[in-house]
Wavefront OBJ file of the C-alpha trace (Angstrom):
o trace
v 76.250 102.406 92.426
v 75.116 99.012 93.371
v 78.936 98.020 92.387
v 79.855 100.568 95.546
v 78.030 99.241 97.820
v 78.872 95.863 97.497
v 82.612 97.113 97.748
v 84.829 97.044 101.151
v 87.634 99.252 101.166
v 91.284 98.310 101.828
v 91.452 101.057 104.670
v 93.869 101.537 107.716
v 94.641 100.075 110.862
v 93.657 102.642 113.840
v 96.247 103.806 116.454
v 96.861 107.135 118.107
v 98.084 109.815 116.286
v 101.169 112.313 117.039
v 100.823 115.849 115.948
v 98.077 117.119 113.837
v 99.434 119.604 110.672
v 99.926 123.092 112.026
v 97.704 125.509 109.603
v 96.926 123.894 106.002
v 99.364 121.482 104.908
v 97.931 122.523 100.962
v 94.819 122.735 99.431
v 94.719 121.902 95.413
v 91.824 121.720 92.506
v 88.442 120.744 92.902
v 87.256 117.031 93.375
v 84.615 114.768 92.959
v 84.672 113.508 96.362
v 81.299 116.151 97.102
v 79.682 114.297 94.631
v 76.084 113.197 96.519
v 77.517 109.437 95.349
v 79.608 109.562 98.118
v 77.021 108.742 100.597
v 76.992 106.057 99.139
v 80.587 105.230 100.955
v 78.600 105.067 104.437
v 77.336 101.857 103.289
v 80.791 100.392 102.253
v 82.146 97.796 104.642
v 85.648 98.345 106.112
v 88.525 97.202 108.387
v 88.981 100.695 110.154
v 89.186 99.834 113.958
v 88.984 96.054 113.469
v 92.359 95.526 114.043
v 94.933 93.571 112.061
v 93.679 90.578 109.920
v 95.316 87.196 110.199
v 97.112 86.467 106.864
v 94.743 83.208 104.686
v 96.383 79.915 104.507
v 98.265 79.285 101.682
v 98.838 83.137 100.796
v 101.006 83.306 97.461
v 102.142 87.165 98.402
v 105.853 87.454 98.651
v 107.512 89.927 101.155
v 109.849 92.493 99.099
v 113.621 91.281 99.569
v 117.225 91.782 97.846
v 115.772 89.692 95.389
v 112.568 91.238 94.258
v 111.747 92.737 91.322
v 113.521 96.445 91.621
v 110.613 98.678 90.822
v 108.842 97.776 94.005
v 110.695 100.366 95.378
v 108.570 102.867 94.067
v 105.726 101.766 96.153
v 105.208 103.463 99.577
v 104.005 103.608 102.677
v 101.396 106.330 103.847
v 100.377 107.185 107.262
v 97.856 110.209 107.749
v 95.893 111.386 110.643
v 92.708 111.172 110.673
v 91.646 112.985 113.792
v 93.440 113.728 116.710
v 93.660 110.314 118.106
v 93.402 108.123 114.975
v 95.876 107.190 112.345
v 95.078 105.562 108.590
v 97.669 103.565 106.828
v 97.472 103.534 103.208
v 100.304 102.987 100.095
v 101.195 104.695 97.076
v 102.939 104.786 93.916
v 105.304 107.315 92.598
v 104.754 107.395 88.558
v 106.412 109.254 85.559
v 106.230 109.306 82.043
v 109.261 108.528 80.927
v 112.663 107.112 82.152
v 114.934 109.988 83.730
v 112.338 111.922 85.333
v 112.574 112.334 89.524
v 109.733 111.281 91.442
v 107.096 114.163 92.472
v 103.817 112.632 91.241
v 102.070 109.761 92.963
v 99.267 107.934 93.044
v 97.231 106.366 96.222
v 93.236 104.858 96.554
v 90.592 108.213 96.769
v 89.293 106.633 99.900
v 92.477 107.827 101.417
v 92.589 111.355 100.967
v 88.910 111.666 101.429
v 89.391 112.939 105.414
v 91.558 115.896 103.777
v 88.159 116.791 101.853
v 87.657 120.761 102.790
v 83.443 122.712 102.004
v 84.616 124.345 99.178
v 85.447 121.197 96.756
v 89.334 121.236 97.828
v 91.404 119.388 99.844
v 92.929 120.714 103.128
v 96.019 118.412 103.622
v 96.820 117.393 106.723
v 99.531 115.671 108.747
v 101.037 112.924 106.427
v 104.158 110.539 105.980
v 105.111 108.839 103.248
v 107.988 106.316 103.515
v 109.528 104.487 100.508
v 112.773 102.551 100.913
v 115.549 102.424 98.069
v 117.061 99.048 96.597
v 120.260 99.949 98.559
v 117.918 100.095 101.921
v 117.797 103.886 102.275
v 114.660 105.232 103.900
v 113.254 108.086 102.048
v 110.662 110.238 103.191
v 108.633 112.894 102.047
v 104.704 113.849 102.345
v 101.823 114.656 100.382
v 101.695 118.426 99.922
v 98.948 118.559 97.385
v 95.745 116.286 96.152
v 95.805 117.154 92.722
v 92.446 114.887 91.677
v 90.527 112.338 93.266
v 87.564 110.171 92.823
v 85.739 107.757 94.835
v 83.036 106.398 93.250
v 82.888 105.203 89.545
v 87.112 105.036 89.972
v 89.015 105.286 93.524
v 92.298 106.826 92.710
v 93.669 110.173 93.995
v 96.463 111.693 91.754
v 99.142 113.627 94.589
v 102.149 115.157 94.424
v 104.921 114.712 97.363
v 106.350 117.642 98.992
v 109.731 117.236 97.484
v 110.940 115.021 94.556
v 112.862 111.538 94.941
v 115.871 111.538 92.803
v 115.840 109.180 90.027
v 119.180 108.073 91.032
v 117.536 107.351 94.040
v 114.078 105.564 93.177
v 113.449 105.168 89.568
v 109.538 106.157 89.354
v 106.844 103.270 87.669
v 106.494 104.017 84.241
v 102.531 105.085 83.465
v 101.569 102.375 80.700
v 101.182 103.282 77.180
v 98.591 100.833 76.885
v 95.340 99.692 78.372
v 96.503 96.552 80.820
v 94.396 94.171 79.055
v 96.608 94.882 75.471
v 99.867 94.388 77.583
v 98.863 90.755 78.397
v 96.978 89.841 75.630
v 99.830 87.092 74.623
v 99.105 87.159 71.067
v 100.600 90.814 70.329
v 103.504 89.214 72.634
v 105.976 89.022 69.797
v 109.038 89.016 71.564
v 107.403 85.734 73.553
v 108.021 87.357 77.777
v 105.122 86.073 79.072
v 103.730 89.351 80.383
v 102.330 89.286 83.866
v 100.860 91.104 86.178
v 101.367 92.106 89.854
v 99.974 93.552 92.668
v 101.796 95.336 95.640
v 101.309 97.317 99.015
v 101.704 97.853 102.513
v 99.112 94.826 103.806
v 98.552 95.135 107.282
v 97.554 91.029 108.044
v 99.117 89.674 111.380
v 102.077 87.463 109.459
v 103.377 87.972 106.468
v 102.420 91.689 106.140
v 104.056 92.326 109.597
v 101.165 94.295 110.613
v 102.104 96.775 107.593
v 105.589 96.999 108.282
v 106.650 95.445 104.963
v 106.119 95.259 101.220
v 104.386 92.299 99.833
v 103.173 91.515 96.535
v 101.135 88.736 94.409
v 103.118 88.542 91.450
v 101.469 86.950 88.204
v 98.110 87.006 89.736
v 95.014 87.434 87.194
v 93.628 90.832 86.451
v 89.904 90.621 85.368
v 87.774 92.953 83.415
v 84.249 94.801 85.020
v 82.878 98.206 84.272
v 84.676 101.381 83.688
v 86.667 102.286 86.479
v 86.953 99.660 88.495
v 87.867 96.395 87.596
v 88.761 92.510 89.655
v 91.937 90.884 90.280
v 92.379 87.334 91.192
v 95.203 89.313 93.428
v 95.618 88.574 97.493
v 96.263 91.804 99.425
v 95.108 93.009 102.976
v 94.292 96.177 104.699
v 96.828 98.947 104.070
v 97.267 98.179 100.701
v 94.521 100.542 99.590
v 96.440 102.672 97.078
v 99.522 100.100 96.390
v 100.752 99.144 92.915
v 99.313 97.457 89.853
v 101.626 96.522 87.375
v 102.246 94.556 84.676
v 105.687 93.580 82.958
v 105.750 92.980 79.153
v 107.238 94.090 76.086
v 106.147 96.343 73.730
v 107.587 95.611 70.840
v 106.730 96.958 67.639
v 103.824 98.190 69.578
v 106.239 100.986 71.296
v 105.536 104.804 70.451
v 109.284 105.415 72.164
v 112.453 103.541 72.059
v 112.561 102.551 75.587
v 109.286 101.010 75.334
v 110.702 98.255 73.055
v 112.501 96.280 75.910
v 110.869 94.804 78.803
v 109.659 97.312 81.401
v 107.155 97.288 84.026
v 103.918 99.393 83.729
v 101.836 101.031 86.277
v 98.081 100.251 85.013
v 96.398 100.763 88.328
v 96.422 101.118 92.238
v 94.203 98.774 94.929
v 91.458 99.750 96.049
v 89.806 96.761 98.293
v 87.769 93.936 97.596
v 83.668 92.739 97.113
v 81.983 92.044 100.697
v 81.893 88.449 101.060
v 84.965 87.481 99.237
v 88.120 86.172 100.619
v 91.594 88.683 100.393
v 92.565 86.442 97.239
v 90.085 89.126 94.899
v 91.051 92.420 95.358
v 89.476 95.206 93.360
v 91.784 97.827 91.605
v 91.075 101.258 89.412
v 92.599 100.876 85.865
v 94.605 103.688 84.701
v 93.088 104.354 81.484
v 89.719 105.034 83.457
v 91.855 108.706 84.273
v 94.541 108.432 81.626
v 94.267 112.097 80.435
v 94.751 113.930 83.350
v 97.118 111.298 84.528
v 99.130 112.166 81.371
v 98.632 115.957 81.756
v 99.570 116.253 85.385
v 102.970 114.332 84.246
v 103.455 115.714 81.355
v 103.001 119.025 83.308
v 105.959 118.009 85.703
l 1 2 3 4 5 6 7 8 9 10 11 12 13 14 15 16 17 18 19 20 21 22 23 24 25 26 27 28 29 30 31 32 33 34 35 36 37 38 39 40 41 42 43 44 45 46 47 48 49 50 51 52 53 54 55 56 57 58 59 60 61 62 63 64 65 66 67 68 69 70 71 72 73 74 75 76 77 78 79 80 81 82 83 84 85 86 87 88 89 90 91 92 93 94 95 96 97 98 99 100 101 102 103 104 105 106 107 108 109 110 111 112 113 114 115 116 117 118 119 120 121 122 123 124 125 126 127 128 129 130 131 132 133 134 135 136 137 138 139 140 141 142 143 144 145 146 147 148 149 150 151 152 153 154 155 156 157 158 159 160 161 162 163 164 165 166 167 168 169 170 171 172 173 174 175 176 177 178 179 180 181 182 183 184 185 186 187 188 189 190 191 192 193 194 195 196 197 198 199 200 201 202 203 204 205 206 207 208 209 210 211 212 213 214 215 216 217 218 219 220 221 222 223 224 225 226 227 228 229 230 231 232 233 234 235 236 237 238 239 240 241 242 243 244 245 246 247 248 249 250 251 252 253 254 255 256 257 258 259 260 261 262 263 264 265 266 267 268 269 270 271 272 273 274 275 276 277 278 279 280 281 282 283 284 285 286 287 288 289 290 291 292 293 294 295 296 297 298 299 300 301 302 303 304
């Protein structure tokens, strides 16, 4: 609890809204967003309404380009209304299992789903967009039909699933890590000698180099920190809008690897932003950790 409060929340940038959903969008199993510890989000500091943030001095991000590292494809863009006249940007992460598999599953921040929360421990989805943008430039979108989990307070993840798959052939999906992200870069089971790193990447709204949350950016090799269960520190820059966006960490396996694919280098979703510690500069950004959720995350893809 007294980690909550402390914590300010990645959220949107306001602006007004087009047309709400017509009827329910989709409504999905029950939550722990009802949970009485979610009063404890009215104490939580955020940027809704405060405009866009000017980008720090010296800001390591990179903005995604021809040259980036292809997975960040799989990260998106999510708008959602919020009432009739206000709009929330968020990102997200389309994940699989396994190599192969199309894209249906996702995974965003709690805090931005938690307007869709419904009386009866559900979700009523409303008007969304989700925009992700291929490594050939196509523009794909698609929306969230369903909030299959969600969580706001120990963890701040929501597990969804996108109206419509995105071919594989089309976005190859980040592959959910076999392994807790501290054992992928812990160098000394780092046989094959890659230098596993980590990363973090969304849709930052700041003035400059985010583009007012028009483009990707990322913090690659930044320094993911430990904490308590759920959610955990990174020595990672990111802005508003990227509530939701990617952690990942590249390494190999090795003799470490339960499948073949696993035994050459691959990229590993381990986590999604959530925001950062009141006080602190956008250089420490607080994320969930997968394995904080890693059995229903592993059912729910398992299951699709």
């Amino acid at each position: 609890m007294k980690t909550l409060v402390l914590l300010f929340t990645l959220l949107s940038t306001q602006a007004f809204a087009g047309a709400d959903c017509e009827g329910v969008c989709g409504k999905e199993i029950a939550t722990e967003l009802n949970s009485p510890l979610l009063e404890a989000l009215n104490n939580i500091t955020n940027f809704s309404g405060e405009g866009f943030p000017e980008t720090m001095a010296n800001d390591p991000r990179l903005v995604r380009s021809k040259s980036s590292p292809k997975w960040l494809a799989a990260v998106g863009r999510l708008v959602s209304n919020t009432s009739a006249t206000k709009k929330e940007q968020c990102s997200l992460s389309i994940i699989a299992d396994a190599p192969g598999k199309d894209g249906i599953i996702a995974v965003t921040a709690g805090h931005c789903v938690d307007h869709w929360v419904d009386g009866n421990g559900g979700f009523e989805v409303g008007h969304n967009e989700t925009t992700f943008k291929t490594n050939s430039g196509k523009t794909i979108k698609r929306s969230i039909s369903k909030v299959l989990k969600a969580e706001t307070h120990k963890g701040d993840y929501a597990i969804v699933k996108l109206n419509a798959p995105i071919k594989y052939s089309d976005i190859k999906p980040l592959l959910n890590a076999p392994y807790d992200y501290y054992d992928l870069l812990d160098k000394d089971l780092d046989e094959a000698n890659t230098n596993p790193y980590a990363t973090m990447a969304g849709y930052s709204a700041d003035r400059t180099k985010g583009q007012k949350g028009k483009v990707l950016t990322y913090h690659e090799k930044c320094q993911l920190n430990g904490g308590a269960s759920g959610m955990k520190k990174g020595y990672c820059t990111s802005y508003q809008g990227a509530s939701g966006g990617a952690v990942v960490v590249t390494a190999t396996v090795g003799d470490m690897a339960d499948e073949t694919w696993q035994e050459t280098e691959q990229s590993y979703f381990v986590g999604s932003i959530v925001g950062g510690r009141a006080g602190d500069d956008n250089d420490k950004t607080m994320f969930t950790d997968t394995s904080y959720y890693s059995k229903t995350l592993d059912k729910i893809l398992a299951d699709h």
